[in-house]
C-alpha positions in Angstrom: -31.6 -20.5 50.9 -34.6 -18.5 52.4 -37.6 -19.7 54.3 -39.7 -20.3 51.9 -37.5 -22.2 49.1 -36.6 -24.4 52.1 -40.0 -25.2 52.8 -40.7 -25.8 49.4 -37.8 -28.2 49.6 -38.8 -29.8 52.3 -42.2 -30.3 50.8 -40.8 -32.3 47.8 -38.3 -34.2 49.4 -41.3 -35.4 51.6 -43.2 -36.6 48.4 -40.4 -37.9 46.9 -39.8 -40.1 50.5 -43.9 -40.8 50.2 -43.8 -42.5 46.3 -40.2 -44.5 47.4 -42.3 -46.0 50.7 -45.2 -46.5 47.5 -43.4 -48.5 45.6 -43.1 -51.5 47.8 -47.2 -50.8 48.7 -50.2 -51.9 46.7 -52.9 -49.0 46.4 -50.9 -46.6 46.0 -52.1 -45.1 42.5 -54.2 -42.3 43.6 -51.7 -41.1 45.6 -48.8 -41.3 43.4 -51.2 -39.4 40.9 -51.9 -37.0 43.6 -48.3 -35.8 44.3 -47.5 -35.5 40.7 -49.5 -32.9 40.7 -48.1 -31.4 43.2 -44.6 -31.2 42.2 -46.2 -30.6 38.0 -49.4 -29.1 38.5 -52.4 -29.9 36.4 -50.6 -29.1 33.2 -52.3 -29.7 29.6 -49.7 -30.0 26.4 -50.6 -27.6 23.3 -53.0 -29.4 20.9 -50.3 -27.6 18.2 -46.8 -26.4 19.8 -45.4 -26.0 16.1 -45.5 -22.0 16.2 -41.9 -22.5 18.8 -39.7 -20.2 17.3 -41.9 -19.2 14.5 -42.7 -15.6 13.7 -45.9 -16.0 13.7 -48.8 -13.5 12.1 -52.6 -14.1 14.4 -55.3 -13.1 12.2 -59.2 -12.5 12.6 -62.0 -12.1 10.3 -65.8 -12.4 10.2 -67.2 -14.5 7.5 -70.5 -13.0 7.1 -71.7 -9.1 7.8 -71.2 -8.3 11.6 -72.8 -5.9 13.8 -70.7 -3.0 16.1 -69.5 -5.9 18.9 -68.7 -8.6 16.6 -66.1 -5.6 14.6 -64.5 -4.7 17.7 -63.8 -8.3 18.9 -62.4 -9.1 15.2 -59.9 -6.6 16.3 -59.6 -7.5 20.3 -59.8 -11.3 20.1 -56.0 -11.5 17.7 -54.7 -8.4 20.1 -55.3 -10.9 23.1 -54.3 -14.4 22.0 -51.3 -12.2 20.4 -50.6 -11.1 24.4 -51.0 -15.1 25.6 -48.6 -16.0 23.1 -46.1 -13.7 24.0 -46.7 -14.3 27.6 -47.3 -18.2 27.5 -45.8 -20.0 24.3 -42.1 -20.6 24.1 -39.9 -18.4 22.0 -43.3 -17.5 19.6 -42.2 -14.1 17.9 -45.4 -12.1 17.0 -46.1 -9.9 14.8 -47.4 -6.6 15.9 -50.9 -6.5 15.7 -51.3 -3.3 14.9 -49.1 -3.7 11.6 -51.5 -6.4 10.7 -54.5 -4.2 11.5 -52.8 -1.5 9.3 -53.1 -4.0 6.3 -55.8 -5.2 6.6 -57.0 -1.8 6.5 -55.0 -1.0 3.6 -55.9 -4.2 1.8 -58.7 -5.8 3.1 -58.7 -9.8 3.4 -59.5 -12.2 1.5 -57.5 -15.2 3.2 -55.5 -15.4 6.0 -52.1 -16.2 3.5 -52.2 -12.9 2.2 -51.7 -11.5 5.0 -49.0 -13.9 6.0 -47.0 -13.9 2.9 -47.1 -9.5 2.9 -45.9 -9.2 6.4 -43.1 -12.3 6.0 -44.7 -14.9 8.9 -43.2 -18.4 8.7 -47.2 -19.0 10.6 -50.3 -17.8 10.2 -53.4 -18.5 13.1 -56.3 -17.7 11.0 -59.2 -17.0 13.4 -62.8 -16.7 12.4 -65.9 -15.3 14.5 -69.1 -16.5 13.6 -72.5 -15.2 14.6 -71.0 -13.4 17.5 -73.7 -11.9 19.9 -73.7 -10.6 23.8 -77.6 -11.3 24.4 -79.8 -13.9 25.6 -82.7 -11.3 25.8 -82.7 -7.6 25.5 -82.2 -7.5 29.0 -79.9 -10.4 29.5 -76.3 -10.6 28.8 -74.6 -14.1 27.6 -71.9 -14.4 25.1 -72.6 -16.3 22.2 -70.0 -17.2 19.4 -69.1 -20.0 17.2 -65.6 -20.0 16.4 -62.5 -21.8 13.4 -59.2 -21.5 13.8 -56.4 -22.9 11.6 -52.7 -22.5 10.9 -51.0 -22.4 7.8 -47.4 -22.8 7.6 -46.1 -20.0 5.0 -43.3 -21.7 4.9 -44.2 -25.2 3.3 -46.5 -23.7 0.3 -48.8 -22.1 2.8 -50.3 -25.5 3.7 -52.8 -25.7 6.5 -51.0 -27.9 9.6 -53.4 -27.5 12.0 -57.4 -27.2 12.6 -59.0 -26.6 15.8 -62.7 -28.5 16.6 -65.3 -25.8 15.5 -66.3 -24.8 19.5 -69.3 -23.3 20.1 -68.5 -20.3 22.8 -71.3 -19.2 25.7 -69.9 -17.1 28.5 -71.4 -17.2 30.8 -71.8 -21.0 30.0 -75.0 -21.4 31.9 -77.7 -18.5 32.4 -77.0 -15.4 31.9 -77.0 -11.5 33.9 -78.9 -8.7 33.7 -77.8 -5.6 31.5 -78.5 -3.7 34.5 -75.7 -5.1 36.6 -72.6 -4.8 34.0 -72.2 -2.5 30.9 -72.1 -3.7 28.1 -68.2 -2.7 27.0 -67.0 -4.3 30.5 -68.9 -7.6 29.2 -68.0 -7.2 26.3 -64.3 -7.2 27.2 -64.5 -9.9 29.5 -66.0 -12.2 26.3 -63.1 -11.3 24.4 -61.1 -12.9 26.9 -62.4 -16.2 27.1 -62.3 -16.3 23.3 -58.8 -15.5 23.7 -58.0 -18.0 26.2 -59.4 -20.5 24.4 -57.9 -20.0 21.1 -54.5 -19.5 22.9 -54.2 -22.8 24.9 -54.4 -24.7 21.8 -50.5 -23.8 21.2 -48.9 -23.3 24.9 -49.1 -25.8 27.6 -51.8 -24.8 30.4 -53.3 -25.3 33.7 -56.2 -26.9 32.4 -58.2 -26.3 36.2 -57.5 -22.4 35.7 -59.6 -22.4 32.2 -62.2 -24.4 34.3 -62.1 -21.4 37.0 -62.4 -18.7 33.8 -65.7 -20.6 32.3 -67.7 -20.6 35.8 -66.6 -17.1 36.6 -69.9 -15.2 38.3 -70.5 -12.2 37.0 -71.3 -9.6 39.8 
């Protein structure tokens, strides 16, 4: 066993010592609480952890007419929750984005089953951006997006088994910063990313204080 792994082990058995000697004390709550969280961490279950073992189609369209940053996030946003869910959900199988970009292309889309039902997904997380903007001001950057997701499950008659709460996206959440100081593909990009993020943790369980970090990033 090297240093460290006996270290950690020292560190748990030292809890696990602390909450025995806690159960024959009153008061104790907030530190049993405490040193969960320190042997689990600050973990938050999926809202909807039925795409396990699922091939699984992620899917993105604009309702209404978009301008030239809402088209590339319609394409960025299901690349990156496609990444989390590969790299965060448990045994998802995704489908290539870039075959369902190629069909899309080829077909357009008129619902998110189409798509699901050509490319054989037993899933399908329909995404959809609404009035998607990066400005505050002409001179001041701040995200702005409201966005739907669902999931329809192609393989019980395409019925929809899951809707997310409409959210309302503003990165940075509060204020704003200056065009000046960060162009606008790097913001742009970084946008995307909380989008992502958010649509991903509602199907893999997360560190809910790291999503906490990601909203109050500074910009520099």
């Amino acid at each position: 066993m090297d240093r460290n792994r006996r270290g950690l082990f020292r560190l748990r058995l030292s809890i696990i010592l602390l909450l025995a000697v806690c159960m024959f004390q009153a008061g104790c709550l907030d530190l049993i609480t405490t040193s969960f969280y320190m042997l689990k961490g600050f973990q938050t279950p999926a809202a909807f952890p039925g795409l396990k073992e699922k091939t699984v189609a992620v899917v993105c369209r604009s309702p209404r007419s978009v301008n030239p940053d809402q088209e590339i996030a319609v394409r960025q946003v299901p690349a990156r929750v496609n990444s989390l869910l590969s790299i965060n959900g448990k045994k998802i199988n995704v489908i290539d984005q870039r075959k369902i970009e190629r069909w899309i292309d080829e077909n357009g889309i008129d619902s998110f089953v189409d798509v699901g039902e050509a490319l054989n997904a037993e899933m399908v997380v329909g995404i959809e951006l609404e009035d998607y903007s990066l400005y505050r001001s002409s001179s001041i950057f701040q995200g702005n997006v409201r966005v739907r997701v669902k999931v329809y499950d192609m393989t019980d008659g395409n019925r929809l088994v899951f809707e997310a709460p409409v959210e309302q996206i503003k990165f940075p959440p509060a204020g704003g910063t200056a065009t000046s100081e960060i162009a606008r593909p790097e913001f742009n990009n970084m946008f995307v990313d909380v989008i992502a993020e958010k649509i991903g943790i509602n199907f893999y369980d997360h560190d809910h204080t790291a999503s906490f970090a990601g909203d109050s990033k500074v910009l520099r």
